[in-house]
Every structure is written in structure tokens, then in C-alpha cells.
N, C-alpha and C positions, 0 to 999 in steps of 0.2 A: 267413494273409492279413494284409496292414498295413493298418493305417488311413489312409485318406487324408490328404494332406497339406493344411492349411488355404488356404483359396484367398485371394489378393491382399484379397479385403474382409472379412475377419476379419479384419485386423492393422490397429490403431490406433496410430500414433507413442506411445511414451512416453518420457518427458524426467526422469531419477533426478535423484536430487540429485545423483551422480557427475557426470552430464551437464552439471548446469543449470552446476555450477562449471567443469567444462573450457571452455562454451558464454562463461564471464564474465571467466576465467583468459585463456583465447585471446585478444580483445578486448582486457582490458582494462576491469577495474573503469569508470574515466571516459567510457570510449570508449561501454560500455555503457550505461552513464545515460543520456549525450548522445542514444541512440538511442532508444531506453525513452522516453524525456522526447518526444521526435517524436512517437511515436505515441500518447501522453496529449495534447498538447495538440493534434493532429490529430482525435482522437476528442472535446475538448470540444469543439471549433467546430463539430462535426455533433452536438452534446446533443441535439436535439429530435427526433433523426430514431430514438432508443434508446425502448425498451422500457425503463422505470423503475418501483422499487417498491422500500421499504424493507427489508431482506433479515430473511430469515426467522432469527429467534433462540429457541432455546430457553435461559433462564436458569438455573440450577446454584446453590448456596450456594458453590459450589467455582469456580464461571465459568460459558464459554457458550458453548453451538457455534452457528455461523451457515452458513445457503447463500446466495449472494450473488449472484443472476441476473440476466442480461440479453440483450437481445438487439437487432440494428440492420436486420431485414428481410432479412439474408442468411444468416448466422451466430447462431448461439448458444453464451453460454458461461457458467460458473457456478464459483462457489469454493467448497468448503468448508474454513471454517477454525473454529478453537478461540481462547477466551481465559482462560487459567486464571492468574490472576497468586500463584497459591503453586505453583505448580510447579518453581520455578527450585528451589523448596527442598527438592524430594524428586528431584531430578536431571534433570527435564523442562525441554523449551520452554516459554515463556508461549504461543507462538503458535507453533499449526501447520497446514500446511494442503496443498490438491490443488486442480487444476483440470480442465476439460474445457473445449474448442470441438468444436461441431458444427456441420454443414451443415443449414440449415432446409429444406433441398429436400429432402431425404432423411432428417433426424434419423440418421444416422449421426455417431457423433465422428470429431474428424480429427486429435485430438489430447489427448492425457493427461500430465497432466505433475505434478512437486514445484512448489508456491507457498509454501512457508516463505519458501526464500532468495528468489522471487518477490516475494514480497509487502512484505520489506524495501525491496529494489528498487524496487516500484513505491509505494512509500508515499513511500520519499524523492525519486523522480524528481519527484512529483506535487506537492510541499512545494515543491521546488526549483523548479518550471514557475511557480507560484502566485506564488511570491515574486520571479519573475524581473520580474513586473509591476506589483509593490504594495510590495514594498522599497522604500526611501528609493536612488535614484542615488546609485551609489558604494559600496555597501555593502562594509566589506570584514571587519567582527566579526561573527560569532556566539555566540551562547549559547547552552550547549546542557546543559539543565534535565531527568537525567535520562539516565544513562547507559549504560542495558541493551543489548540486541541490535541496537536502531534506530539507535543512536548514529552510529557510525561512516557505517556508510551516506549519515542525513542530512550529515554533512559532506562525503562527499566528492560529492554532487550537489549541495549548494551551490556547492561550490569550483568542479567543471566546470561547472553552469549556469549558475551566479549569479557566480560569481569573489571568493567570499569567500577569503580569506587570514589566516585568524586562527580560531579556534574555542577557548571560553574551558566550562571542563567543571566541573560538579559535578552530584554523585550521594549519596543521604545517607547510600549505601554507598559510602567513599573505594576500597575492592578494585574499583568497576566501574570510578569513575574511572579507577585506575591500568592494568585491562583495557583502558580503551581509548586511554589516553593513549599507551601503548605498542602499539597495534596502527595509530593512527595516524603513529607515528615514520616517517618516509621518505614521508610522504604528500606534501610539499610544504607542509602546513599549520603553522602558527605555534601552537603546543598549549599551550593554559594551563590548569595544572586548578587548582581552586578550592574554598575549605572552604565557602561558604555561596550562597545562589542570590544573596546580596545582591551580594556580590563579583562572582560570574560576569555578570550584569546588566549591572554596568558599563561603561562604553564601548562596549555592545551595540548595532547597529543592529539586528539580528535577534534576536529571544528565540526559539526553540522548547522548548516542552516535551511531556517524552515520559514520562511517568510509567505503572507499571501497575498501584497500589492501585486496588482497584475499590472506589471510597468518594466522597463528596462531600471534597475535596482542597483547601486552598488553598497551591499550589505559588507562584504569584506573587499579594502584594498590592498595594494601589493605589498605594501610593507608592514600587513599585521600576521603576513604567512609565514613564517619558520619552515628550515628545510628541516625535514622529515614527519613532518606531518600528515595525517588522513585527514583530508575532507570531504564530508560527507551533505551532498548539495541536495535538496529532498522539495528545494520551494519553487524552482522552475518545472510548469506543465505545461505552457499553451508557448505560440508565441508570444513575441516582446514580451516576457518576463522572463530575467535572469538576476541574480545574487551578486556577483563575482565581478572584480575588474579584469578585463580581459587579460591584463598580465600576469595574472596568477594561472590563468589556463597554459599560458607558454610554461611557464615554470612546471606544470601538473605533466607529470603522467595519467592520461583519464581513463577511464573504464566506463560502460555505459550497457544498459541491457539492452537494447535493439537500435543500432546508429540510423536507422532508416526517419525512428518517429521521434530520437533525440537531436536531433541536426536538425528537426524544425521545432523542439521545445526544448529543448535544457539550454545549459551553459554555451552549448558549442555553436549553437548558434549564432553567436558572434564570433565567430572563428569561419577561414574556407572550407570550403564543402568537404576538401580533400585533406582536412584537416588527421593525423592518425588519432586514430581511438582503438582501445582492448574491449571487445565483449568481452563479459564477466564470464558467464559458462565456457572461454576458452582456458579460462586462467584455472579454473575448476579442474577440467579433463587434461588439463597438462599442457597446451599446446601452445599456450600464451603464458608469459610469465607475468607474475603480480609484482609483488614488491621487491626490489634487487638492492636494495642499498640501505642504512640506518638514515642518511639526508636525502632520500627520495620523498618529493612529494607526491601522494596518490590523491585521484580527485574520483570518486563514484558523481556522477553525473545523474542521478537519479527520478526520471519523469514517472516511471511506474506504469508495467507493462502488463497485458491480458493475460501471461502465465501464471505471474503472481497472482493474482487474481484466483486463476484456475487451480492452482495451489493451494488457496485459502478456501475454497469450494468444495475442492477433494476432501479435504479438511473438515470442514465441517460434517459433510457426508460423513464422514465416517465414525464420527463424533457419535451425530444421529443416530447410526446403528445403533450403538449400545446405550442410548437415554432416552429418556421422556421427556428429553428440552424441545419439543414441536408439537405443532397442532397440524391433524392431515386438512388437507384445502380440496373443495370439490373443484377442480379445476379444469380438469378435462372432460369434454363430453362422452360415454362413453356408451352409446347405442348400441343392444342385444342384435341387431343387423348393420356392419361400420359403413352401409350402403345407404341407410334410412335415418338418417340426421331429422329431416323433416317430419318423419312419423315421431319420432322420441318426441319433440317438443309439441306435437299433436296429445299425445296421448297424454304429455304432462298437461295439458289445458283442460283436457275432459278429467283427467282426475279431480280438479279444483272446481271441477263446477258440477 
């Protein structure tokens, strides 16, 4: 006797890393941003309507694994990911990770999928949406402080969302530079790499740093900031790690996507509790102003929050619909009586024998 075959609600989409790159290949690295980028800045203009809470972290001597939840009254979805910044050097990721969306009608998933290269994706869309509205007009330099896996990425969703044409690299390992100076050749981008963050700075209307010592850091100090500049700070997640000398936070007007889980991980951290900061989705719906002046400095403070995430989820879902980039996963049990768990797995043992 065979075992029966699994029925239509057992099988959860799942999205391999094979997938997610055919899914990014086909499109189009920029095409894809562009898209990605819609539904992060679609999702902040509904902030309020999200289920929020600082994502649960377990800390390591070695890093930190996190789950990263959320939820909008319809859906539910969560990340797990890792941050281990000595890994690169026993032949690991820094940063790895999965996701899930599920139906809140039913807590059934509707979807499983890789958020590594996700989460690159929606790290740099999100950089890219922020700065699309608190950059200086005209931007057309970056800098880009911090050369590892993120690198590339952020440039090339500056360049589609924001229209920068220039990205200026140092790394204080010259091998990542050259990794990426050369994985960006044929970009369309203008590649400068650079021996010192002093140099790379220069003529910068956009600073990003992406750094992954997990240490108190001072990657920029106060006198390589120019007034009116965007900075865009993307390498502080946990605590004691931060980029920045504290006096450039005074100078900064900051923006931050939820100050509850950035006040114990980003930049502001060094700073009092009662320090002000701008959510981003208030500067969106109008309520908060962004940028007010050509010598204002803006600082995105950016740890990277479980909407984006959820954003990047939607996103894929929907993707899903219309391709063949997944394989279904028998992953739910799914017994012709949802009473008799015990008999299904009975009657699957007498089929085998």
C-alpha cells in the first residue's frame, strides 16, 4: 500500500537561494530595487497600522542571532538572521538568514523563503528610499565607508533610486575594495577606490558606512563631516557597536526607523535616552519634516527593522505568484481528520510496511 500523497495544504512556497537569484537575474538587479523600494516605502506610510517590538536577540562572544517580527492585522512575518563579524574569516557569511509570511486567519505560512541575499536587497532599498528624501538635491557622489557583502548593493540602489553616478570606496582591507570595484565595472557607476575614509569623504554628498566590527568604532570623525551632507549609517545593530564620533551626532539631525530598538543599537546610543530623533514614516506622511536647509546634516541611523523585512516578504510573495522561481515544501501536516494527528502517522507506518 503507498502512502498517500500530500494534499494542496501541506506544501508551503519555498524561494532557495537558486531561486531568489534567477527571481533578481530575470528582472534585473535595478529593476528589482525599484520594486523592493515600492513596497518599503508603501509599508512606512502605513507604520502605525504594524505590530512593533524590538527583535529578540540572543548575544554570543562570537555575534548574535535575532528573530525579527511583525505583523499588519492581516499577515504575519518574521526573519531569522545571524551576525557573526569573524566569520568571513573561517569561510562564513557575516550575515545569514530565512524568512516566513503567514496568514493571521489561519496561522498557516504562505511562504518560506532565503533572506541573505534578501536582506542585502532590502537593507540597501531602504538606505536608498530614506535618502531619496533627505539627501541634498542633486546628489550625485557617494561614499561608501566599508566595503563587504552590503557594498555593492547599496550602490546600485542609490544609483536606480536616488541617481547617484559616482561611488568613491574604501575598505581598510584594499582585497574588498578591489572585490568590489571590480564586481561593480559595467555598472554604469563612476568607481573610485580609495586608500583612506579621509579621501573617500571628499566631494561626498552621501557618506554611508557599512562597517561589521562589533565594537564601539570611530569609522568617521567630526571634522571629515561637511555641512550638508546625508549620512547614511547602516553598520550599527547590536549593542557597543557604533561608526560615528559622537560629535557628529550633535551636529546631525537624525531619523531612525523605530527609536525604541535604535537607542539600544545604533549610533544614538551614545547619546541620552531623551536624545530627539525623527521616525522616518513621519517625514513620509508629512508630520515631521526631513531636510530644511542645503548645510543641514541628515544622519539615517539605520539598524534595520521587522517591517522591512516584511516588505521584502510581501515582495517576494508576490513575485511567487506569477513564476516558477520555488519549489512547494511538504511542510505542514495535513490530516483528512485535523483531530487525528496520531492516526495520519499510523496509517503512514502501515503503508511502509
Amino acid at each position: 500500500m503507498l502512502k498517500p500523497a500530500p494534499s494542496s495544504l501541506a506544501m508551503v512556497p519555498f524561494v532557495s537561494v537558486d531561486n531568489m537569484m534567477d527571481l533578481i537575474n530575470e528582472k534585473g538587479i535595478e529593476t528589482f530595487l525599484l520594486e523592493l523600494a515600492e513596497y518599503i516605502e508603501d509599508d512606512f506610510r502605513r507604520w502605525p497600522v504594524f505590530d512593533k517590538k524590538p527583535r529578540v536577540a540572543s548575544h554570543s562572544k562570537d555575534g548574535v542571532i535575532e528573530l525579527m517580527p511583525t505583523c499588519d492585522g492581516e499577515t504575519y512575518g518574521f526573519k531569522y538572521v545571524n551576525g557573526h563579524p569573524k566569520n568571513t574569516k573561517e569561510g562564513y557569511q557575516t550575515v545569514t538568514a530565512f524568512g516566513v509570511l503567514s496568514s493571521l486567519s489561519n496561522g498557516y505560512p504562505v511562504l518560506l523563503t532565503e533572506m541573505t541575499v534578501l536582506t542585502a536587497l532590502r537593507t540597501a532599498a531602504t538606505s536608498a528610499v530614506v535618502a531619496k528624501y533627505l539627501a541634498p538635491k542633486g546628489s550625485k557622489t557617494m561614499a561608501m565607508i566599508g566595503n563587504g557583502a552590503q557594498c555593492e548593493f547599496q550602490a546600485m540602489a542609490f544609483k536606480a533610486i536616488c541617481g547617484i553616478d559616482t561611488v568613491r570606496l574604501y575598505d581598510i582591507d584594499p582585497a574588498a575594495t578591489e572585490k568590489a570595484a571590480r564586481n561593480l565595472m559595467g555598472s554604469g557607476l563612476n568607481i573610485v577606490s580609495c586608500t583612506s575614509s579621509e579621501e573617500a569623504v571628499s566631494s561626498a554628498d552621501i557618506i554611508t558606512t557599512c562597517t561589521a566590527d562589533k565594537q564601539y568604532a570611530t569609522i568617521l570623525t567630526d571634522n571629515m563631516v561637511g555641512s550638508g551632507v546625508h549620512l547614511n549609517c547602516i553598520g550599527g545593530d547590536c549593542p557597543g557597536k557604533t561608526e560615528l564620533h559622537a560629535d557628529i551626532l550633535h551636529r546631525s539631525d537624525i531619523f531612525v526607523e523605530y527609536p525604541p530598538q535604535t537607542r539600544i543599537e545604533g549610533e544614538i546610543q551614545q547619546l541620552a535616552e531623551d536624545h530627539p530623533v525623527t521616525e522616518f514614516w513621519e517625514v513620509l506622511n508629512g508630520t515631521q519634516e526631513g531636510r530644511t536647509s542645503d548645510s543641514q546634516i541628515t544622519l539615517f541611523d539605520s539598524v534595520g527593522f521587522a517591517i522591512e523585512d516584511f516588505s521584502a516578504l510581501r515582495y517576494v510573495y508576490d513575485q511567487v505568484q506569477k513564476s516558477d522561481k520555488y519549489v512547494d515544501l511538504d511542510m505542514l501536516a495535513d490530516p483528512d481528520d485535523p483531530r487525528d494527528l496520531f492516526g495520519m502517522v499510523a496509517r503512514a507506518n502501515a503503508a511502509t510496511h
